[in-house]
C-alpha positions in Angstrom: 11.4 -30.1 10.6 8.2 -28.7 8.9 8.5 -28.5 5.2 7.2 -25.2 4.1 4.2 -24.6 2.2 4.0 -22.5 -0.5 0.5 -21.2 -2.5 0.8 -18.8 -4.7 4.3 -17.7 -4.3 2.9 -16.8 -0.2 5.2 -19.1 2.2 1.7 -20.2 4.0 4.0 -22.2 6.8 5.7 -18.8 7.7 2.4 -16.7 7.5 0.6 -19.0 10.0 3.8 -18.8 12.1 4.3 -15.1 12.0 0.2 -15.3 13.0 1.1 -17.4 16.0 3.6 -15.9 17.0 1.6 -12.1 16.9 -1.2 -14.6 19.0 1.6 -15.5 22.0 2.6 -12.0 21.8 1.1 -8.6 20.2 4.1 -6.6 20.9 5.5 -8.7 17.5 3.2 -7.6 15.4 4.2 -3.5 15.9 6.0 -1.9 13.0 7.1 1.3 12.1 7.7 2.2 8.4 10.0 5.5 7.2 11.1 7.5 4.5 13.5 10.2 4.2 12.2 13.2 1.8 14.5 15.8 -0.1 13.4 18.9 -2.2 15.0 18.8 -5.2 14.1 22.1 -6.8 10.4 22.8 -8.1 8.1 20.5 -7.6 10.6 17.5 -7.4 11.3 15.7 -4.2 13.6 12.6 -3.5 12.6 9.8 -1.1 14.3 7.6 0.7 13.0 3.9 2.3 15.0 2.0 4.4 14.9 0.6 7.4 11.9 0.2 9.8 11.1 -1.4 13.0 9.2 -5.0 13.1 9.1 -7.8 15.0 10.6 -6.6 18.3 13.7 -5.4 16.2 15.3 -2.5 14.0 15.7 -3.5 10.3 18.8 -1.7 9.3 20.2 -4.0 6.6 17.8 -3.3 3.5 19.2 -1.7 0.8 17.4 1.7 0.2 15.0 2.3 -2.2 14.9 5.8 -3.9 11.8 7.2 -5.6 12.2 10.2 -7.5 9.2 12.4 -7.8 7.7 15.1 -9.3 4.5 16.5 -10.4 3.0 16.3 -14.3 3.4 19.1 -16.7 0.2 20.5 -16.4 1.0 21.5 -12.6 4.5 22.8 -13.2 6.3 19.3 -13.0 9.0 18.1 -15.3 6.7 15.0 -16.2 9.2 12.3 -16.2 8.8 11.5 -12.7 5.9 9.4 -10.9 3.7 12.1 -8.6 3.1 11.8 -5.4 -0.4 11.4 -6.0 -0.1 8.5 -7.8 2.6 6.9 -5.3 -0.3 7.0 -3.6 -2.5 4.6 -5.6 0.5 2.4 -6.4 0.7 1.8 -3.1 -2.6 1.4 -2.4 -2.5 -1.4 -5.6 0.3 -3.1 -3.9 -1.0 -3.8 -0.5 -4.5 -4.3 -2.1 -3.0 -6.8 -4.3 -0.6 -8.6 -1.3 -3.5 -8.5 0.8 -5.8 -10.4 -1.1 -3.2 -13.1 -2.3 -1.9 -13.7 1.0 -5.8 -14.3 2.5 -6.3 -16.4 -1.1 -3.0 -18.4 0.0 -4.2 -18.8 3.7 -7.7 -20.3 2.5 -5.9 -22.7 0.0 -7.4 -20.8 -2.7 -5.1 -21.4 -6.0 -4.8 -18.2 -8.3 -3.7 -18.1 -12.0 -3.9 -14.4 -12.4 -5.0 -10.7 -10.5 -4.6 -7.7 -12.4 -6.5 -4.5 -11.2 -6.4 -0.8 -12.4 -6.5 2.0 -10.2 -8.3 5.8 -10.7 -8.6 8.6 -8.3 -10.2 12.1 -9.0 -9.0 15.1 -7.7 -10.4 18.5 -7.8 -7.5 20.6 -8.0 -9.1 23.7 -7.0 -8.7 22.5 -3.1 -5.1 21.8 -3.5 -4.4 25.1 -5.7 -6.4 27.2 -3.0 -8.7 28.1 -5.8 -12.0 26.9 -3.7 -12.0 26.5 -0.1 -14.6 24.4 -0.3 -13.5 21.7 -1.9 -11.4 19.1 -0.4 -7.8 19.2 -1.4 -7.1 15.1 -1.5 -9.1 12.6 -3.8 -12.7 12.6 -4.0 -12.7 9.2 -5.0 -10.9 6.5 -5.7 -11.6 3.1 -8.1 -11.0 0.2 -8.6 -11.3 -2.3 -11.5 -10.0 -5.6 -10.5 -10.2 -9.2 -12.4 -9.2 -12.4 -10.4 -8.3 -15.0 -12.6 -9.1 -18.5 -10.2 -11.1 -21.6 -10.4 -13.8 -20.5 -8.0 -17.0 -19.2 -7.8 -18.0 -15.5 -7.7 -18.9 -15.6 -4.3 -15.4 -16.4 -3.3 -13.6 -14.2 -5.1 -15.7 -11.6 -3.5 -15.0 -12.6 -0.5 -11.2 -12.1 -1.4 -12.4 -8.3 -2.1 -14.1 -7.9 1.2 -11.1 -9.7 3.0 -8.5 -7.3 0.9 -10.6 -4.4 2.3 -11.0 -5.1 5.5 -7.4 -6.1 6.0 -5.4 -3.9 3.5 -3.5 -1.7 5.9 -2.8 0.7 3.2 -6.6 0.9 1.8 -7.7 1.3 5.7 -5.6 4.2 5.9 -6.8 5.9 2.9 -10.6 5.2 3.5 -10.5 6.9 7.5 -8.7 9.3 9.1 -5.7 8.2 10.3 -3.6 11.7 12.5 -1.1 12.9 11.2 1.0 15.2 13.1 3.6 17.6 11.9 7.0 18.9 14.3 8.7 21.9 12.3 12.4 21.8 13.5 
């Protein structure tokens, strides 16, 4: 038996598996994420995440995971809750951030630290239906991000170019990706 590898908390043995394995067959590597959304009342919505389909197989035994949203005060949200908007750079901090550990842990790079900090502008005027003009999602997005490692510059930019090219979450954000909508 192999004895697993592990580099910065990434199991490398099963990440090079789960890469052969997609290699032998590309069906494996198709998965299907959900979430279940419920109004609240206002501008508060509920979600749901549970299970999903990966690796040739459904994934029902996850517990859920609720997020309760709503939007800030100053567009008629309660304020307590995370917005949707921001779920949306969360996420795209998560993946970002797995994305580039994981390709760190596949090159045998060792890492003490990663921290980033995430920013996106909106013009609420598209959004509101103020200004038809202007675009109704983010105009921009940043990101500040400090890589704590014993390497040189050049590779931990190469980490930053291997999170962007690879980050499925940051790929989807920075093209258009359809969407389509079934009213029932």
């Amino acid at each position: 038996m192999t004895k697993e590898v592990f580099k910065n908390g990434v199991n490398v043995t099963q990440l090079l598996n789960t890469i052969d394995q997609i290699d032998y067959n590309p069906e494996v590597a198709t998965f299907a994420y959900r979430a279940d959304n419920t109004w609240l009342g206002g501008t508060r919505s509920e979600a749901v995440v549970k299970d999903y389909y990966g690796a040739l197989k459904e994934e029902k035994n996850r517990e859920p995971q609720i997020i309760d949203m709503d939007e800030v005060e100053d567009l008629l949200g309660g304020g307590k809750q995370v917005s949707p908007a921001e779920l949306l750079l969360v996420s795209l901090s998560g993946c970002f951030t797995k994305t580039l550990v994981t390709k760190a842990a596949s090159r045998d790079i060792d890492l003490k630290s990663v921290r980033s900090w995430y920013e996106g502008e909106i013009d609420m005027r598209g959004s509101l239906g103020v200004a038809d003009d202007v675009d109704p999602g983010y105009q921009s997005i940043h990101i500040d991000l400090v890589i704590d490692a014993d390497i040189p510059a050049d590779q931990k930019q190469e980490l930053v170019d291997l999170a962007k090219r690879y980050s499925p979450v940051y790929n989807t954000i920075s093209r258009s990706v359809p969407i389509t909508v079934e009213l029932h």
